[in-house]
C-alpha positions as CSV (number, residue, x, y, z in Angstrom):
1,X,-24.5,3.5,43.7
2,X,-21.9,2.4,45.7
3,X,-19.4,1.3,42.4
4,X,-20.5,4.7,41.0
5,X,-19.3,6.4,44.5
6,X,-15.9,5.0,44.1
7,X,-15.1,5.0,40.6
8,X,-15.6,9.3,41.0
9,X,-13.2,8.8,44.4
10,X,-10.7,7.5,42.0
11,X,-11.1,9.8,39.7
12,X,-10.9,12.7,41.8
13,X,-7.4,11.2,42.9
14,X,-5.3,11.8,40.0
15,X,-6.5,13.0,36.9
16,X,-3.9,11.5,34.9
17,X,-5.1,8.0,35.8
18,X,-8.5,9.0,34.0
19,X,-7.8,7.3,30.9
20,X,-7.1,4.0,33.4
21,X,-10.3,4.2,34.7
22,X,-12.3,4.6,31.6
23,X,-10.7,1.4,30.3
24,X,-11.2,-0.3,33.8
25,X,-15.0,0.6,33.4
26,X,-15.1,-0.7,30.2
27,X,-13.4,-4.3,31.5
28,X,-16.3,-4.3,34.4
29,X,-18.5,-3.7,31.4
30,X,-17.2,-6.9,29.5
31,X,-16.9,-8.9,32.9
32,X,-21.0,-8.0,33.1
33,X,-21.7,-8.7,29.2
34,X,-20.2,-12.2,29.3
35,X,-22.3,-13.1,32.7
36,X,-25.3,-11.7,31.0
37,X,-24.4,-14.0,27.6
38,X,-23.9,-16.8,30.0
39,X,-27.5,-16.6,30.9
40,X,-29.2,-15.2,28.1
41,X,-31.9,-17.4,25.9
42,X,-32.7,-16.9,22.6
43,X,-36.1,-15.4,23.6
44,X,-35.6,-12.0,21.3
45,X,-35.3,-14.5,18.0
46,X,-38.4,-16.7,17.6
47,X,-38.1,-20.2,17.8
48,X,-37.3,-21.5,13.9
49,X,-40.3,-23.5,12.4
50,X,-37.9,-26.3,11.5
51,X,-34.1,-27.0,11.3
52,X,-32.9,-25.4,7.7
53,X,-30.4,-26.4,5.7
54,X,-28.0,-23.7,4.9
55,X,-24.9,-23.6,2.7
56,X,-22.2,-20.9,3.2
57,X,-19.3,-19.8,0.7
58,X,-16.8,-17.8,1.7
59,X,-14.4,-18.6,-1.8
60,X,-11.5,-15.7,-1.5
61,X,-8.5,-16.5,0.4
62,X,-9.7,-14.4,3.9
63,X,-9.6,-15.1,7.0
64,X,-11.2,-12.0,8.5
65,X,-13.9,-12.8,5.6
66,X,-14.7,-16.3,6.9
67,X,-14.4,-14.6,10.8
68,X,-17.7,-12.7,9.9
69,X,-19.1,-16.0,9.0
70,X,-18.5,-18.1,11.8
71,X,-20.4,-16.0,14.7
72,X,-23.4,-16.3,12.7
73,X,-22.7,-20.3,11.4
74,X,-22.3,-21.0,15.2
75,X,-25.7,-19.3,16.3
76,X,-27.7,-20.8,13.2
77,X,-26.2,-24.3,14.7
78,X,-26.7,-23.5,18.1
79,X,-30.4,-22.8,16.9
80,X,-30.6,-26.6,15.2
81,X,-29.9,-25.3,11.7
82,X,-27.2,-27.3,9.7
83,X,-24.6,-25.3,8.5
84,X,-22.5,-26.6,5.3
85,X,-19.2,-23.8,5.1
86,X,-17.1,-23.4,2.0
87,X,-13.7,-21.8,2.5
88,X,-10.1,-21.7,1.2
89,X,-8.8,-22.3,5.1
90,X,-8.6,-25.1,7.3
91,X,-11.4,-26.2,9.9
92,X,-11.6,-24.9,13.4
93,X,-15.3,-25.1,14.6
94,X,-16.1,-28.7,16.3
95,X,-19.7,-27.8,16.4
96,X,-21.9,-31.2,15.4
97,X,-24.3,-29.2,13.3
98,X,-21.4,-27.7,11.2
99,X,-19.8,-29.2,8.7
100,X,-16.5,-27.5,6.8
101,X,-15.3,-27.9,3.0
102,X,-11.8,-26.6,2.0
103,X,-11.2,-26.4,-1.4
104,X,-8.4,-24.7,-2.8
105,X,-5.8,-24.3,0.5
106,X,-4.7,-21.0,1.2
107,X,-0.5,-21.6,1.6
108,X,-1.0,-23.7,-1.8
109,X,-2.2,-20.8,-3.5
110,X,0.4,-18.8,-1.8
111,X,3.2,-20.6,-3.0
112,X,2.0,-20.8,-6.6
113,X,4.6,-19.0,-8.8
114,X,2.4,-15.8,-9.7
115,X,2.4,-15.0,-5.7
116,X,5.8,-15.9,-4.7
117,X,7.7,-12.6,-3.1
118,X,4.3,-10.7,-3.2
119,X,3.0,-8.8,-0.5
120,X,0.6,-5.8,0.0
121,X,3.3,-3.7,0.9
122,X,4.8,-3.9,-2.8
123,X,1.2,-2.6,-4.6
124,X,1.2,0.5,-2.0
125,X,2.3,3.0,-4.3
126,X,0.3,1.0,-7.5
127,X,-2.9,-0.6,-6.5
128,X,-3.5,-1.9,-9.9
129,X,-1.0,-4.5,-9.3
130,X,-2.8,-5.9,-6.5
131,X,-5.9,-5.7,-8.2
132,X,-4.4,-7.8,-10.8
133,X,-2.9,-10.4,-8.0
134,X,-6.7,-10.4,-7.1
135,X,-8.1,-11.0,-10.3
136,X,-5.2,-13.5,-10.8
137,X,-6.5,-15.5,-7.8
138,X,-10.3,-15.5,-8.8
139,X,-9.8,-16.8,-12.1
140,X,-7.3,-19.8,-10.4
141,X,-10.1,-20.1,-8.3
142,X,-12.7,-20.5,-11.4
143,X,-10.8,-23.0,-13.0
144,X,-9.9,-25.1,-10.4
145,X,-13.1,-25.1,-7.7
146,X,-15.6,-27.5,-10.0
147,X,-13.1,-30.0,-10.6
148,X,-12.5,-31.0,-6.9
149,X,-14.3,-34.1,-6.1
150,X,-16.2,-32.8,-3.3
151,X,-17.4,-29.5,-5.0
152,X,-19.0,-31.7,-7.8
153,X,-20.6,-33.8,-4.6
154,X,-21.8,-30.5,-3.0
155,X,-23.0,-29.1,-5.7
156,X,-25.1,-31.7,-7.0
157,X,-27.2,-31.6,-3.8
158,X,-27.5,-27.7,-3.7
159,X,-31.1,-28.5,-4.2
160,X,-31.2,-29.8,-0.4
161,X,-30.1,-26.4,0.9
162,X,-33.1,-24.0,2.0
163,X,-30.3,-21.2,1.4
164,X,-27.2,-20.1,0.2
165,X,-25.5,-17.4,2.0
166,X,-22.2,-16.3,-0.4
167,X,-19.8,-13.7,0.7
168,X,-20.4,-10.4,-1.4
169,X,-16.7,-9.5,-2.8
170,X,-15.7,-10.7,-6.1
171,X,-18.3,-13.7,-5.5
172,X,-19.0,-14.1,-8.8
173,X,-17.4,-17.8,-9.3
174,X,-19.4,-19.5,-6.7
175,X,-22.4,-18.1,-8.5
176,X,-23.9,-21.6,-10.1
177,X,-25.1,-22.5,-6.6
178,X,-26.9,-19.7,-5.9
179,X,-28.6,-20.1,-9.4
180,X,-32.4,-20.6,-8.7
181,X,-31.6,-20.8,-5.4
182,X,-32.9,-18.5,-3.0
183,X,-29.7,-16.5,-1.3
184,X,-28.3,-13.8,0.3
185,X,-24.8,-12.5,0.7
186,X,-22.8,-10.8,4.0
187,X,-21.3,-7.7,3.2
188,X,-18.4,-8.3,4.8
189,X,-16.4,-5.0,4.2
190,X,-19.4,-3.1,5.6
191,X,-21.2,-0.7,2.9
192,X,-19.8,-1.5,-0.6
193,X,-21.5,0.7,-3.3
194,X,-21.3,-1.7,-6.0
195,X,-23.2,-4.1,-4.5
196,X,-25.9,-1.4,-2.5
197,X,-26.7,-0.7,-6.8
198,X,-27.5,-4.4,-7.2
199,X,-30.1,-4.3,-4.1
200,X,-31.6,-0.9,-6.5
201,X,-30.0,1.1,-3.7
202,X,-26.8,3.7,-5.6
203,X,-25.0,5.4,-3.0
204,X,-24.9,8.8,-3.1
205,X,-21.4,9.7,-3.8
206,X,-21.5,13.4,-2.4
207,X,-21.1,11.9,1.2
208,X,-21.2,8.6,0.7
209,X,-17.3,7.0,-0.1
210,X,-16.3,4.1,-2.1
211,X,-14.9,1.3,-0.5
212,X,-11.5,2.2,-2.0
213,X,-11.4,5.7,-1.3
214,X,-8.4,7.4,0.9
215,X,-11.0,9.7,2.4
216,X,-14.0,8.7,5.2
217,X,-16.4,11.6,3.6
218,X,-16.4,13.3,0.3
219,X,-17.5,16.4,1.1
220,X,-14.6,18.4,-0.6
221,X,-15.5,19.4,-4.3
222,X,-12.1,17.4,-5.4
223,X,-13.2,14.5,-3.2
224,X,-16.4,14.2,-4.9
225,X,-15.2,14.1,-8.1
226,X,-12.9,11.5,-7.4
227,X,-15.5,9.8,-5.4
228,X,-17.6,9.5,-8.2
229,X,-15.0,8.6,-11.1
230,X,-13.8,5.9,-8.9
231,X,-17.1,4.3,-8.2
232,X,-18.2,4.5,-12.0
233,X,-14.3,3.1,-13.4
234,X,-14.3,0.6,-11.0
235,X,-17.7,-0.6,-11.8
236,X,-16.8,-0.7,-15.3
237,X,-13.4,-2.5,-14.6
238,X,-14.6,-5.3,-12.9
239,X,-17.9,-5.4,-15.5
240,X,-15.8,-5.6,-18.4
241,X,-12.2,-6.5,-17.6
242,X,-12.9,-9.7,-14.6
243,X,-16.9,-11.0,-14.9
244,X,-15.9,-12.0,-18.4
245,X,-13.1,-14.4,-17.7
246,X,-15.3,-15.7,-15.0
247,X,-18.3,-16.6,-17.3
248,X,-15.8,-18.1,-19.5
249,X,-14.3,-20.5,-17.1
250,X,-17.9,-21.4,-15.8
251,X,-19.5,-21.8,-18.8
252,X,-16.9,-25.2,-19.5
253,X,-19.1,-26.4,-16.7
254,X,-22.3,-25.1,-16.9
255,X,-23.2,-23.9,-20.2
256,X,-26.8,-23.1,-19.8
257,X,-26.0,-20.8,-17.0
258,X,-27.5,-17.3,-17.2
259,X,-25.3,-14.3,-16.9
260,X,-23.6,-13.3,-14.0
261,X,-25.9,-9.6,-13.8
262,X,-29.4,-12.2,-14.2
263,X,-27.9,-14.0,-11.0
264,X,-27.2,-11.2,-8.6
265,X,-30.3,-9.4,-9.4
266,X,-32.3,-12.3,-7.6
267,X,-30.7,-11.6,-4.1
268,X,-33.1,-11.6,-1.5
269,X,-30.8,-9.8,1.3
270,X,-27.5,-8.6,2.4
271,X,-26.2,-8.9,6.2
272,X,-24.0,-5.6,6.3
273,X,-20.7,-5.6,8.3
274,X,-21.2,-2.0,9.4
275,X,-22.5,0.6,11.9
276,X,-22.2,3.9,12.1
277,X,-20.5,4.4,15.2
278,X,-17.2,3.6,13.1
279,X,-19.1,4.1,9.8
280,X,-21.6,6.7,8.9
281,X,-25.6,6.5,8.7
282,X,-26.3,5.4,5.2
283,X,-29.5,5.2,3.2
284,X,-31.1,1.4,3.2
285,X,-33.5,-0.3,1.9
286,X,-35.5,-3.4,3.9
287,X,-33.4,-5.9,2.6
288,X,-30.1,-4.1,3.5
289,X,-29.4,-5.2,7.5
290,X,-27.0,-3.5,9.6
291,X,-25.0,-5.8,11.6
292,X,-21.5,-4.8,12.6
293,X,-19.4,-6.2,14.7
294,X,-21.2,-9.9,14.5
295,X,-18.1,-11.1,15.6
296,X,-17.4,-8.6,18.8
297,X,-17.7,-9.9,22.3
298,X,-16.7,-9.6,25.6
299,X,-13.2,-10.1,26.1
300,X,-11.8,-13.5,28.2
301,X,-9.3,-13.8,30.7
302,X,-5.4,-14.1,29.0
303,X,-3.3,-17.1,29.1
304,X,-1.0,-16.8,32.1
305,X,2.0,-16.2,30.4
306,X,0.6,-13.1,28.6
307,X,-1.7,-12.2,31.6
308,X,1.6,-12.1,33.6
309,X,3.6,-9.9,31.1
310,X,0.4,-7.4,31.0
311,X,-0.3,-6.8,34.5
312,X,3.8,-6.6,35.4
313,X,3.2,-3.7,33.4
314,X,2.5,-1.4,36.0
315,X,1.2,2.3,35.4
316,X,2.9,2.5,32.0
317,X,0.6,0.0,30.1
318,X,0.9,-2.2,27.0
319,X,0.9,-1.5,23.1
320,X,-0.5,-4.1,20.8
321,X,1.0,-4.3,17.2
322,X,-0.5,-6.3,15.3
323,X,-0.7,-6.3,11.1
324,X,-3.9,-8.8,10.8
325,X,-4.6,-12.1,8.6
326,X,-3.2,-11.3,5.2
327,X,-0.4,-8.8,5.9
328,X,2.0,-11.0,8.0
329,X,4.4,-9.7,10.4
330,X,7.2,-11.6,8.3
331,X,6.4,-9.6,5.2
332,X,6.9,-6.6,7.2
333,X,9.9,-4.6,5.0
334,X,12.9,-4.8,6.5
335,X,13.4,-0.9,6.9
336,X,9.7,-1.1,9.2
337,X,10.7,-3.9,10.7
338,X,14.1,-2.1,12.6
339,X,12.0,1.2,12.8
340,X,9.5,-0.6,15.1
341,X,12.2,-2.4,17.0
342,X,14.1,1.2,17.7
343,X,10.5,2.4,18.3
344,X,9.5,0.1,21.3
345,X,12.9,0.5,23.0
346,X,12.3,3.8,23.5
347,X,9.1,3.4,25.4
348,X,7.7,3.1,28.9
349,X,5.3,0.7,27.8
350,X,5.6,-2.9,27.3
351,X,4.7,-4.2,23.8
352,X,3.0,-7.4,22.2
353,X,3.7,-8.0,19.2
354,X,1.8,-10.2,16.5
355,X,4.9,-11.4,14.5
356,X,5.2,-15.2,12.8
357,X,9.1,-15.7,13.0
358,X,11.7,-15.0,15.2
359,X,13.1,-11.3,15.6
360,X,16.7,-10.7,16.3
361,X,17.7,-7.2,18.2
362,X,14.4,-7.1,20.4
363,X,14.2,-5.0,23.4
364,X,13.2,-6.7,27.0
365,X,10.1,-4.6,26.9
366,X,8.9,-7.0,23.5
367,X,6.8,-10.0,23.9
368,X,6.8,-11.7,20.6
369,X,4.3,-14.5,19.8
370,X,2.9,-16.2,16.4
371,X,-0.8,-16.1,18.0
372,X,-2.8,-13.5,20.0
373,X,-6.2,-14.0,21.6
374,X,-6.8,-10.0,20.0
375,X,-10.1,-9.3,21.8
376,X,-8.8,-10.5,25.3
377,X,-5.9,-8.1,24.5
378,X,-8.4,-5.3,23.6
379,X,-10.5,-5.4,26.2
380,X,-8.0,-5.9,29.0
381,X,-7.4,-2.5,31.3
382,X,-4.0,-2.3,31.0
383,X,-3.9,-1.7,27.0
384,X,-3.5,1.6,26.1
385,X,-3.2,1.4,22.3
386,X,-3.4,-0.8,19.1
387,X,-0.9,0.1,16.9
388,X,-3.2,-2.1,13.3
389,X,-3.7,-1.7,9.8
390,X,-7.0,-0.8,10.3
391,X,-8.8,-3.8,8.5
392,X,-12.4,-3.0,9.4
393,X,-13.1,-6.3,11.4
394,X,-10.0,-4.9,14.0
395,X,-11.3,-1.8,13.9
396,X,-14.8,-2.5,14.8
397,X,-13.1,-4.9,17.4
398,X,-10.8,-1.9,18.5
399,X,-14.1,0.1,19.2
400,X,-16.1,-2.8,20.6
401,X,-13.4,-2.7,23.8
402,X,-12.5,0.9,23.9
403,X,-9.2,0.6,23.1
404,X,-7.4,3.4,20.7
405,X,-5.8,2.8,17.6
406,X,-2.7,3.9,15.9
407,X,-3.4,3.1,12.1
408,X,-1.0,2.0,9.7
409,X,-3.0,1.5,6.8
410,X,-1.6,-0.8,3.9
411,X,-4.4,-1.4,1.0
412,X,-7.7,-1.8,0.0
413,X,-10.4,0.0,3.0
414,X,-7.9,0.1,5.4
415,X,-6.7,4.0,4.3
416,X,-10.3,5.1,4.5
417,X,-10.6,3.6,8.1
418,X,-7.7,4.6,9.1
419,X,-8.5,8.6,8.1
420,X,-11.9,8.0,10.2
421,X,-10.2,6.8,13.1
422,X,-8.2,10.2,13.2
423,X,-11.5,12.3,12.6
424,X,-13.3,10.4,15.1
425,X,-10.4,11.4,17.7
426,X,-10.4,7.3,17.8
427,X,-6.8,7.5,17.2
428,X,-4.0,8.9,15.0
429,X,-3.0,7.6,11.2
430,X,0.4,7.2,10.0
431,X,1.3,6.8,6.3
432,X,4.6,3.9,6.3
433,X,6.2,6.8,3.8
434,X,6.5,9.2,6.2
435,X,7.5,6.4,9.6
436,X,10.7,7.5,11.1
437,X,11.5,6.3,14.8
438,X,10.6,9.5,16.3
439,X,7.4,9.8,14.9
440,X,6.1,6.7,15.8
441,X,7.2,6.6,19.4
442,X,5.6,10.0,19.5
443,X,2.5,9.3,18.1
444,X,1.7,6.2,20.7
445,X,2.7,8.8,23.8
446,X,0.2,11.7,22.2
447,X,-2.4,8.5,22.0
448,X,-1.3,7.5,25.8
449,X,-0.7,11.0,27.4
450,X,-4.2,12.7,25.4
451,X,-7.0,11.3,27.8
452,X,-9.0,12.9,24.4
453,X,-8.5,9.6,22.2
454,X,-9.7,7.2,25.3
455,X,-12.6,9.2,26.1
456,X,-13.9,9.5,22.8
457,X,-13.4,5.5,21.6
458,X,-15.1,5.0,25.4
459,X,-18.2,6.9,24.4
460,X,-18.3,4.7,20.9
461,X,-17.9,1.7,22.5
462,X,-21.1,2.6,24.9
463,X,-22.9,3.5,21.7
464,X,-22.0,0.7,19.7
465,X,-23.2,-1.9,22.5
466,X,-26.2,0.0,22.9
467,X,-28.8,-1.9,21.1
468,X,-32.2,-3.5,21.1
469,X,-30.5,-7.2,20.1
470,X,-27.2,-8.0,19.4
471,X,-25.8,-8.0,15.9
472,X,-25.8,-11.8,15.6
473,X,-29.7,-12.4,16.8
474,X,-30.4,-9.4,14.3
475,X,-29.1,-11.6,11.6
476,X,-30.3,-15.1,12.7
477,X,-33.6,-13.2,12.6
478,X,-33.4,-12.2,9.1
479,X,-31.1,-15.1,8.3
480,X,-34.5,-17.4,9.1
481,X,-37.0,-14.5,8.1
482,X,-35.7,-14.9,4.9
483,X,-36.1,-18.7,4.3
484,X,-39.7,-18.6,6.2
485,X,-41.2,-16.5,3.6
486,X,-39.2,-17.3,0.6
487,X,-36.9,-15.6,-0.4
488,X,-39.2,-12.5,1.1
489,X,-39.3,-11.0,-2.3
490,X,-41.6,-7.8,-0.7
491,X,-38.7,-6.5,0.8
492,X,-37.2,-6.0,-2.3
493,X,-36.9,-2.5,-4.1
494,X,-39.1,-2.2,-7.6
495,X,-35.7,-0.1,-9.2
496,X,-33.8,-3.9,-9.3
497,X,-35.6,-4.7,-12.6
498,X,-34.8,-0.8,-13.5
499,X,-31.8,0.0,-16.1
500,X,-29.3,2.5,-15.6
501,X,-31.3,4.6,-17.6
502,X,-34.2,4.1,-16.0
503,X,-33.2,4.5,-12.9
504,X,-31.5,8.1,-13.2
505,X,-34.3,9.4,-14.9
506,X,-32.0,9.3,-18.0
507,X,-35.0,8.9,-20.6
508,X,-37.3,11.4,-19.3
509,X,-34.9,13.9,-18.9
510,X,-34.3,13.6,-22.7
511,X,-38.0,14.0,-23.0
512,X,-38.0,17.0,-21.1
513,X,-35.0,18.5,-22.7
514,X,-36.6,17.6,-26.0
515,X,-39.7,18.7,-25.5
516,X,-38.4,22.2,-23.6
517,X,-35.9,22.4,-26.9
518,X,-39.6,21.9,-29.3
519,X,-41.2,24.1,-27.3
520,X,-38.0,26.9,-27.0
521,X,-38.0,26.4,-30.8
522,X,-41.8,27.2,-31.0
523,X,-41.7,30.1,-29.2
524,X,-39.2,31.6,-30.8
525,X,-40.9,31.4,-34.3
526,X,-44.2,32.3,-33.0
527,X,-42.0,35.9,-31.6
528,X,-40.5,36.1,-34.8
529,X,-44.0,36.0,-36.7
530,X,-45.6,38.6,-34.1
531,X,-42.7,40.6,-34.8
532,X,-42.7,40.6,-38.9
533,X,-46.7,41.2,-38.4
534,X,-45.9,44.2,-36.2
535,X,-43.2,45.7,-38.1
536,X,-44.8,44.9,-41.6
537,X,-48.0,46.6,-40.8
538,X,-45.7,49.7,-39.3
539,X,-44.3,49.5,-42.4
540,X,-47.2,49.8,-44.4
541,X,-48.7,52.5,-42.2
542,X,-45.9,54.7,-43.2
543,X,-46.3,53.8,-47.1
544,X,-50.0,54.9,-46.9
């Protein structure tokens, strides 16, 4: 009573420190989560009925991919499971019941000659070139994965895992060890159509966007159109043009392996990196879970040096700028790099900026640094915006803390994020086209000024953190649910074993069109006879 007492005092003393004290109420919010966490037990997850055995492959070159991993590695090992991880980037957890693989290294792909001078920024205006960087890197990735030492070792021991959990994009090459295994995937990107077919479950694309699309909600007649010649030419691009090259490669390895489709169908369940306070509500089946933001949580106190250069803020605030994992600050275009650095000398604010090598021609209001603890930046009071490119995991991370966003969107999901940002009054998008100095210094002081953008990322936040369990014991529930009853094949959906054909009804419309068509036909020499009868007997009538 008495904090609820003085936080409307406050209020009442200046309205245009409202937006101040919805983000301080959000940090006594964290403070509160991370002394409940402290004391919490693991009484809303039953007690496993022994320690599993689980094997986890995360084989793309992703950072943010393997991030959605490692919440729910560390809770399965907190629990006494033993946790074997498979990724492209170097070890960080120290937990005794985890145990991390590498195989090939991230910067050594990187420097390979097909990637040299690439970045995301160059494929803006052509996505089909980074599509073909990607499919460049998977098929590196098929020929070179079962040839290291310690793949070979792993994999001929796959039959000691109780389950193999495999990241769902483009996860075809790590395939052989979930064959005849039971497994499940994390859906790291949140809903991704292609796979919601394999579970049985096709998307409806009237209001249900692909994971590539520009727009957060096809409702427009053009936008459904698109929407649904994207999902089916994608579908058939990746069927036709990439699987192929990947059964290829694996097949010099294992030749008796079934095809890639035979494989997939036999997934027991997918842990979805989604929620529809920064999603939408989406059609599932059972064995589709629902657990965004696995890697949210309260946010911890800075490191001095940045805690000092946030709180000498003052009234004015910070601005976070930050690009993510794969699009570095240093491959930032020249001609964004100086617009930014114009930018932030205009402000009030004080700025941190995520950026790997040194700047020239800063302003004294720039703190520039290789690393940043992002979620202790997020979810400390003084932050007024996060200027990202709108990769979901920042986004959810964005809305886990309150904190709202100016979107830069570069490739992939990030466009479509960043468009739902601006229609959930999250934030405001900017195209890098269109950047000009004055645009972007006043976009941030709309997002600053506009207590509309901190109220309404405030009220998602509350939602998001409003629920029965948190996202991680929801999927070390079905995580262990699943191994417990075997793969839990009643969970899944009879249309799996369904064609296309089947599925849509295709045949028995036919059969129906056929048999309307037979009886159309029918009918209309029946009316013909009737007639000639009528107008022959008229006929003779008059004769007589």
């Amino acid at each position: 009573v008495f904090y609820s007492r003085f936080i409307g005092k406050v209020v009442l003393l200046s309205r245009g420190r409202k937006s101040r004290i919805i983000k301080m109420k959000m940090w006594l919010l964290s403070l509160l989560l991370v002394v409940m966490v402290t004391v919490k037990t693991d009484a809303d997850v039953p007690p496993p009925e022994r320690p599993y055995n689980i094997l986890m492959l995360v084989p793309l070159p992703s950072k943010s991919h393997r991030n959605v991993f490692l919440p729910l590695a560390n809770a399965l090992a907190d629990r006494g499971h033993k946790i074997t991880l498979l990724s492209m980037d170097d070890p960080v957890t120290n937990h005794p019941n985890i145990v991390e693989y590498m195989h090939l290294k991230r910067e050594e792909l990187e420097e390979r000659e097909e990637f040299k001078g690439h970045s995301m920024f160059d494929h803006r205006a052509n996505p089909s070139g980074a599509f073909s960087m990607l499919g460049t890197v998977i098929e590196i990735t098929a020929q070179n994965l079962y040839n290291f030492p310690h793949i070979k070792e792993l994999y001929a021991r796959r039959n000691e895992f109780d389950l193999v959990v495999i990241d769902h994009m483009f996860n075809e090459v790590v395939y052989p060890f979930a064959h005849e295994k039971t497994w499940i995937t994390i859906a790291t990107v949140g809903m991704d159509y292609r796979q919601s077919a394999i579970y049985g479950n096709v998307q409806n694309p009237a209001f249900s966007p692909n994971t590539l699309a520009s727009y957060p909600r096809p409702y427009t007649l053009v936008n459904r159109i698109k929407n649904v010649f994207t999902m089916i030419l994608f579908a058939q691009f990746w069927r036709r043009n990439v699987v192929p090259g990947i059964e290829t490669e694996l097949a010099k390895h294992f030749p008796n392996l079934p095809s890639m489709l035979e494989i997939e169908r036999n997934q027991s369940l997918v842990l979805m990196n989604s929620h529809l306070t920064f999603d939408m509500p989406y059609p599932l089946l059972p064995n589709q879970v629902e657990v965004g933001g696995m890697h949210c949580r309260p946010s911890k106190p800075l490191p001095k040096k940045m805690l000092d250069w946030v709180e000498g803020s003052g009234r004015a605030g910070v601005v976070y700028f930050s690009l993510g994992s794969v699009a570095k600050g240093d491959t930032l275009p020249a001609k964004y790099r100086a617009l930014f650095v114009e930018a932030f000398r205009q402000l009030e604010q004080r700025v941190i900026w995520k950026y790997e090598q040194d700047l020239p021609g800063l302003s004294d209001n720039v703190l520039l640094t290789d690393w940043a603890p992002q979620q202790d930046i997020l979810g400390h009071p003084s932050v007024k915006v996060f200027i990202s490119h709108c990769g979901l995991l920042s986004t959810q991370e964005s809305v886990y803390h309150g904190t709202p966003i100016l979107g830069v969107p570069i490739f992939g999901d990030q466009p479509k994020n960043a468009k739902m940002i601006q229609m959930k009054n999250f934030g405001l998008h900017l195209e890098w086209e269109e950047l000009t100095i004055e645009l972007i210094v006043d976009s941030l002081r709309e997002i600053i000024n506009n207590d509309k953008y901190q109220q309404s990322i405030s009220v998602a936040s509350r939602e998001f953190r409003d629920q029965p369990q948190t996202p991680v014991e929801r999927a070390v529930f079905w995580t262990e649910y699943v191994i417990r009853h075997q793969g839990a094949p009643h969970l899944k959906s009879p249309s799996v074993q369904l064609s296309w054909i089947q599925y849509f009804m295709i045949d028995a419309i036919i059969v129906l069109l056929v048999g309307l068509i037979v009886f159309l036909k029918l009918l209309i020499v029946l009316v013909r006879k009737i007639k000639n009868m009528l107008c022959g007997g008229r006929s003779k009538a008059k004769s007589d």
